[in-house]
Every structure is written in structure tokens, then in C-alpha cells.
C-alpha positions in Angstrom: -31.3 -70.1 -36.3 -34.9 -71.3 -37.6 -36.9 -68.9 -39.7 -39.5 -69.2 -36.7 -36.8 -67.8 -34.4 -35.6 -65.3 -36.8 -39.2 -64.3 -36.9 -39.9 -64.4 -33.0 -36.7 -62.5 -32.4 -37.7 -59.7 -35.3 -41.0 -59.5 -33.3 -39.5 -58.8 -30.2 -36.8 -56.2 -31.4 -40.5 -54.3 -32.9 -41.7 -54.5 -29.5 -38.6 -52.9 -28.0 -38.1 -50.5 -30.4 -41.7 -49.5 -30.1 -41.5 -48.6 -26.5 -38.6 -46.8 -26.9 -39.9 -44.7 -29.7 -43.2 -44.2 -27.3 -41.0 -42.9 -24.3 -39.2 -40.9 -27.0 -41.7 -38.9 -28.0 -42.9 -38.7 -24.1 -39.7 -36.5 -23.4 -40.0 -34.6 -26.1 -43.1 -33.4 -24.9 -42.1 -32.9 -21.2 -38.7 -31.2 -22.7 -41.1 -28.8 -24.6 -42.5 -28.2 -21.2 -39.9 -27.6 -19.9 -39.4 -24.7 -21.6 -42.8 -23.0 -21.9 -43.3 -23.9 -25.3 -44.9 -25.9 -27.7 -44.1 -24.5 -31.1 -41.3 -26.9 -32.6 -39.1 -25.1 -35.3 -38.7 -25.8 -38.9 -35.7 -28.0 -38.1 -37.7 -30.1 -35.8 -40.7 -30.3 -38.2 -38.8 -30.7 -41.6 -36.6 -33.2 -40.1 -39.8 -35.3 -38.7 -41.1 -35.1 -41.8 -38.5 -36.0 -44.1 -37.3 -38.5 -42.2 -40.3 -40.4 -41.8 -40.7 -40.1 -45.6 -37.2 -41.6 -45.6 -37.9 -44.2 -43.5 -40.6 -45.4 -45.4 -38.6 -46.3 -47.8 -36.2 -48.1 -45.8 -39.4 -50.4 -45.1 -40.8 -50.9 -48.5 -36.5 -51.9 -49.2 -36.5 -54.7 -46.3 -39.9 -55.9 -46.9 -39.5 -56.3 -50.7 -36.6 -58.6 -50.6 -37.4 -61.8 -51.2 -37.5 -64.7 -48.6 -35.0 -67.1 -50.4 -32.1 -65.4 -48.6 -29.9 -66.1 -46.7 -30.8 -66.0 -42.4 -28.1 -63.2 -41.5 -29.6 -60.9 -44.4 -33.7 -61.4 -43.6 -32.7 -61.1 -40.2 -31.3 -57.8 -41.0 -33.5 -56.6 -43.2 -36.7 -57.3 -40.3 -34.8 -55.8 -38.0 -34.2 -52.6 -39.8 -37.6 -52.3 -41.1 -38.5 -52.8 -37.1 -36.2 -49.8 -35.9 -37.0 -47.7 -38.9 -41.4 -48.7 -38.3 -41.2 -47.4 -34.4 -38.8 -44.4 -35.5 -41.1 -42.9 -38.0 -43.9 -43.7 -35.5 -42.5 -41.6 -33.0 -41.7 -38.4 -35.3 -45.3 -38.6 -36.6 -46.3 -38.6 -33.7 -44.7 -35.6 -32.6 -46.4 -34.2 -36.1 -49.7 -35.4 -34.7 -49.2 -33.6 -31.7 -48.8 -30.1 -33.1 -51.5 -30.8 -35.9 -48.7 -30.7 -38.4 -48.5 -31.9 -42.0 -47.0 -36.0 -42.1 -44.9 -34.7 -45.1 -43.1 -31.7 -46.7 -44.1 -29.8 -49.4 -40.8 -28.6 -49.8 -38.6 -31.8 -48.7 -35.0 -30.7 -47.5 -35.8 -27.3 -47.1 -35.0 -27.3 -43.1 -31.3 -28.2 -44.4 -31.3 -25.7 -47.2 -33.4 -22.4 -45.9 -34.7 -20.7 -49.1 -33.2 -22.3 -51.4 -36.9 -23.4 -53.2 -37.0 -19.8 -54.0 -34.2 -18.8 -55.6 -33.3 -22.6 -57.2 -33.9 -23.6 -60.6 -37.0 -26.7 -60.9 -35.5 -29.9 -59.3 -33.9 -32.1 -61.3 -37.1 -35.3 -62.2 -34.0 -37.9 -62.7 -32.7 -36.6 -59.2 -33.9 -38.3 -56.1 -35.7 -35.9 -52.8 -33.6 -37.0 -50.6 -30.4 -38.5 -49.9 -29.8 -42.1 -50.4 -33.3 -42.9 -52.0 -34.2 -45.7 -54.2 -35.8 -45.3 -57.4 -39.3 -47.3 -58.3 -36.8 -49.1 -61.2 -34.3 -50.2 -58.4 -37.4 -51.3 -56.5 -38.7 -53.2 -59.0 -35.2 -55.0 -59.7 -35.3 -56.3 -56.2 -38.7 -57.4 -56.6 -37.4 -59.5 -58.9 -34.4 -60.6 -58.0 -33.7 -63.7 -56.1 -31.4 -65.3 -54.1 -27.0 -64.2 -54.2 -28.9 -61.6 -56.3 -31.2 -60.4 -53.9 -28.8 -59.8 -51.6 -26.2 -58.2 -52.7 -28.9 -55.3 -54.7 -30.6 -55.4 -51.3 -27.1 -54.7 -49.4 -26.1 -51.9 -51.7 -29.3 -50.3 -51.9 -29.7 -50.0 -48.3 -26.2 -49.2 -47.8 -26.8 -45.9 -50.2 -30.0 -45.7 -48.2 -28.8 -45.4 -44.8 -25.3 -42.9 -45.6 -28.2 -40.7 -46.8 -30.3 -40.9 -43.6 -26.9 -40.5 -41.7 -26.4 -37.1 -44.0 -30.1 -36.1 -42.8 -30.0 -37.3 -39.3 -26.3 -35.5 -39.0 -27.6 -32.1 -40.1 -29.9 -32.5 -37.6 -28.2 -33.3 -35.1 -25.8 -30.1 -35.8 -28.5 -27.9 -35.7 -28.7 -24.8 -34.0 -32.2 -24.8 -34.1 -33.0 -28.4 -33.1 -34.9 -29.0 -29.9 -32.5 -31.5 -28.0 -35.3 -34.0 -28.7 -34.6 -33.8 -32.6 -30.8 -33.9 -31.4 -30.9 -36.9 -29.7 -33.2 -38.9 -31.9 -31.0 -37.7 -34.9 -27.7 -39.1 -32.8 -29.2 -42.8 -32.2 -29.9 -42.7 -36.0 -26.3 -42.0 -36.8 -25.2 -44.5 -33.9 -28.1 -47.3 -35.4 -27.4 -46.9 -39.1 -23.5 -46.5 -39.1 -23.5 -49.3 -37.9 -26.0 -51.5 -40.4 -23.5 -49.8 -42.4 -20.5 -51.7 -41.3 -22.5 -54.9 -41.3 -23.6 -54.5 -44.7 -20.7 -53.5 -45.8 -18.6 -56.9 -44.8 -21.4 -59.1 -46.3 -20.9 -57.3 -49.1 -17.5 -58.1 -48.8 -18.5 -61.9 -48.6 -20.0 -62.2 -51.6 -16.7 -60.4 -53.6 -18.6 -57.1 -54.1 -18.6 -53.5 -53.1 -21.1 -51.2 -51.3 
């Protein structure tokens, strides 16, 4: 394919994606209705929060790489940063809704109850979350070109996304989880486990593991 295609088709995956996320967060709502209530629990806000702090970073990834890449990697890179722009749409706007911080000041806490009060200081050299980059990996990618690129791009995202699958997997396991959370936490296990496989045999390609 052209890089105009590529392009046109990245546009209309955004589009999709978008209204999905939109009608997403409409059944939310009418679920919370549902049930007479409009308090979310912790799960639902920590995971909204964390995840779209997560997501972020899954953005800044695909839109750092550089454009002398191959068509199947750009293609997946816009693609993911389309899925993962409407996702983290939808759960701030659920955040919106209830007047609710965007962010955490306790990331991961909805996975780990209490544990902020009885831990030890977080480790500085330790990532927040699962899977994320640091600003030094970042800036390798920046600078990277090329077979290069893409195979740091492949492997950082591959860390990425088994670290949004751990998030997305605790909350879909939740006990506490509106069925909304549940359900958007399942199509993220679904969506990334799969960018997993696909990453994981282009890695393969170029002789080198996730």
C-alpha cells in the first residue's frame, strides 16, 4: 500500500474506534442507570485513570517512531495510537462525568488496596505501572532509524501492551468492577493480545526476540 492509503485507512480505523468509544461510554451511563446509581467504585475510577495514563504512553511510543519504516510497522503503530486515542477518550470521559480527577495520586492502588500505607517509598528506578517506557527508552527511539527503529519500537510496545493486559485483566476480574469497566477491560485484553502476536512474529522477522 501507498503511505496516502496507509494514512486514509489509519484515519478511518480513528473514526471507528471513536464511535465506538462514544457508544461505550453511553452504556456505561445507561448501565449506571440502571441500577440507581451513579457513584463508580475505586476499581472503576483507578482503572480509568491509570489506564488512560497508560495509554498515553502507548501514543507518545507510536507517534515517536520514525517514518523511515517499514508500511506493516507505521501501519501498526497508527493504528494502535488510534485504538488506544478513542480508549482513553472514553474512560476520561467517564472521569468527566463524575467530576473526577484525569489521574491518580496513588497509581495502582485499585489493584493493591492499602498498600501506599503500609509500603516502603516506591522505588525512582521502578516504573508506575506495568509495561512503561522510560524517557531514556523514549529518547532512543527518537533517535533511532530505520531496522533499528523497528525492532526497539516492537519490543517496547510489546512490554507495553503485556502490562496494559496485566492492568486491563485485573480489572476485568474484579469484584468490584461495574460491568462497564469489565467489558472495556476484556476488548483491551482481546485488542492488545493480539498486537502482541503480531509484534511478536515481526520481531521474529527481523531474527530478534520480544
Amino acid at each position: 500500500m501507498t503511505r496516502a492509503t496507509i494514512a486514509a485507512c489509519a484515519v478511518l480505523v480513528a473514526l471507528v474506534v471513536a464511535a465506538a468509544g462514544f457508544f461505550g461510554g453511553v452504556a456505561w451511563e445507561n448501565h449506571r442507570a440502571e441500577q440507581h446509581s451513579h457513584e463508580p467504585t475505586p476499581a472503576d475510577i483507578g482503572f480509568a485513570q491509570d489506564m488512560g495514563v497508560h495509554h498515553d504512553q502507548a501514543i507518545l511510543i507510536a507517534n515517536t517512531l520514525t517514518a523511515d519504516v517499514a508500511p506493516e510497522i507505521r501501519g501498526l503503530a497508527d493504528r494502535i495510537a488510534a485504538t488506544q486515542t478513542a480508549e482513553a477518550a472514553t474512560m476520561r470521559g467517564w472521569l468527566d462525568w463524575f467530576a473526577l480527577p484525569l489521574t491518580s495520586e496513588h497509581p495502582m492502588e485499585w489493584m493493591h488496596p492499602g498498600e501506599h500505607e503500609h509500603s516502603t517509598p516506591p522505588d525512582p528506578d521502578e516504573p508506575p505501572m506495568p509495561g512503561l517506557a522510560s524517557a531514556d527508552e523514549i529518547a532512543r527511539l527518537s533517535d533511532a532509524r530505520g531496522t533499528a527503529a523497528e525492532i526497539l519500537f516492537l519490543q517496547l510496545m510489546t512490554r507495553h501492551h503485556r502490562g496494559g493486559v496485566e492492568m486491563a485483566t485485573a480489572a476485568q476480574n474484579s469484584d468490584t468492577a461495574s460491568a462497564a469497566t469489565r467489558r472495556l477491560a476484556l476488548s483491551m485484553i482481546t485488542e492488545q493480545g493480539d498486537e502482541i502476536g503480531q509484534m511478536t512474529l515481526l520481531l521474529r522477522a527481523r531474527g530478534v526476540a520480544p
